[in-house]
Structures are given as C-alpha cells and as structure tokens.
C-alpha distance (Angstrom), angle and dihedral (degrees) to the residues before:
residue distance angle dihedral
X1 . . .
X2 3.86 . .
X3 3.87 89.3 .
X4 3.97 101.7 127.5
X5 3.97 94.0 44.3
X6 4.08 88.3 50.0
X7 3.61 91.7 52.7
X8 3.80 88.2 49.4
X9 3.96 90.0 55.4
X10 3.45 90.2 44.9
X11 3.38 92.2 51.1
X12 3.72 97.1 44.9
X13 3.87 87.4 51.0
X14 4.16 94.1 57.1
X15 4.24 93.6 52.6
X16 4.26 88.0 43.8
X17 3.90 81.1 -124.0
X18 4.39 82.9 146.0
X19 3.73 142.3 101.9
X20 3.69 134.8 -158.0
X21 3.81 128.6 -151.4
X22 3.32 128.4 -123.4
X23 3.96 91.2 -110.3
X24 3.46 85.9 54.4
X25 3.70 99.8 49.4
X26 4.11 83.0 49.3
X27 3.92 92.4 52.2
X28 3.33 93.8 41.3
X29 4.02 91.1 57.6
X30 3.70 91.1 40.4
X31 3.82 88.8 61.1
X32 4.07 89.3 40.6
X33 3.75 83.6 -121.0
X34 3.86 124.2 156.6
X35 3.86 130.3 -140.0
X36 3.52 86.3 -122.3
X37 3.86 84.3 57.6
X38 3.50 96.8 47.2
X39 4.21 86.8 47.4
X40 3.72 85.2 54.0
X41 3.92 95.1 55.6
X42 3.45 87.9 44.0
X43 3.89 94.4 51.1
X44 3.49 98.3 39.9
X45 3.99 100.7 32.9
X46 3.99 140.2 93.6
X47 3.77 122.5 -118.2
X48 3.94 93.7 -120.0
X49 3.92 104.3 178.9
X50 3.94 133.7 1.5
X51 3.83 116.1 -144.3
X52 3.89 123.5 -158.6
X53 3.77 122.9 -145.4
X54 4.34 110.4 -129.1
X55 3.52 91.5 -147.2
X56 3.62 108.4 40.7
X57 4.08 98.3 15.3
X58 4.00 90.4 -138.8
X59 4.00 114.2 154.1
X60 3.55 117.8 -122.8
X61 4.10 125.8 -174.0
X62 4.12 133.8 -141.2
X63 3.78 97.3 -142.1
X64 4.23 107.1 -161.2
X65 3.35 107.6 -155.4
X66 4.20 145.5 136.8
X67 3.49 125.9 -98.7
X68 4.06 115.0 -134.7
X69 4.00 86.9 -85.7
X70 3.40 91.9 55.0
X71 4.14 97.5 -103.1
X72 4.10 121.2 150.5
X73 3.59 103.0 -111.1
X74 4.35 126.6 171.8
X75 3.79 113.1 -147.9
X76 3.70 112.7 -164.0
X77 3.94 110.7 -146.6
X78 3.57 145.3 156.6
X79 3.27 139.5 -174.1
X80 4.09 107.3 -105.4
X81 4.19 128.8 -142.0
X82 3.86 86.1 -97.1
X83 4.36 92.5 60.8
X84 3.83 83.3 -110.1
X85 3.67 123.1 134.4
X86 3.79 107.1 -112.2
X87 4.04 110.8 -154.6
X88 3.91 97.8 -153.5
X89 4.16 100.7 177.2
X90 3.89 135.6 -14.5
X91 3.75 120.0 -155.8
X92 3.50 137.9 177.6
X93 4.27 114.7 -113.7
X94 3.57 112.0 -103.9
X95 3.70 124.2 -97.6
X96 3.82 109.1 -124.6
X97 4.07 116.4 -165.0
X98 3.50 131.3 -163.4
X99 3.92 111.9 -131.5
C-alpha cells in the first residue's frame, strides 16, 4: 500500500540525502541503537501506518524494520519541505509476555 513512498526512503537512505532530530538521536541512544541500525530498518522494513499532523496536515510513516542484530525496531520518518528524509523517532518493538 505505501510501496512508492518506501522506496523513496529507501532511496533517500542509500545517497545519505537524510536528517535525524534531536529526539531521534536521544531515542536512538536510549535504545543503544546505531544509525547504521536505524538505516537497516529502514532498508529492510515495511511502511506499516501513515500518520497526519491536524495542524499542519504533513504525512509521516511507521517504518517496521530489523536492526543489524536482527531486533524489531519502528522508525518514524517523513519526507521534509527540502525532499530530504526526516528521521523523527526510533524505538525499539515492544516485548510482549505471556503470563
């Protein structure tokens, strides 16, 4: 469904044409992620969800992916004014146990 925006992020990733905010440089060290991680998910991930903005109506994506290790990560992205690829938050997948 989100096929031609993924391949955009992808594609954005390979030529380093990308930013990450300052959240996401904090969430990404909380997690003891890597950018090279967070490239990974992106590479290798689905676009599971778009989210709209109410004030300013801007798209942003839930990318699924695996970090290097293999971990479920979600990047949160979109793609900003400039055409760059705008990495918003990274977070690790939640852990769900069976009591």
């Amino acid at each position: 469904m989100f096929e031609t925006i993924r391949d955009r992020m992808r594609e954005l990733v390979r030529s380093l044409d990308y930013v990450m905010t300052i959240h996401g440089e904090e969430e990404m060290e909380n997690d003891e992620l890597s950018i090279l991680d967070v490239e990974n998910a992106i590479q290798t991930g689905e676009v599971i969800e778009r989210q709209r903005d109410e004030n300013t109506n801007e798209s942003k994506y839930l990318v699924a992916g695996k970090t290097l290790d293999g971990k479920d990560v979600v990047v949160v992205a979109k793609i900003g004014l400039t055409g760059k690829l705008v990495i918003i938050t990274v977070y690790k997948e939640a852990v769900e146990y069976e009591n």
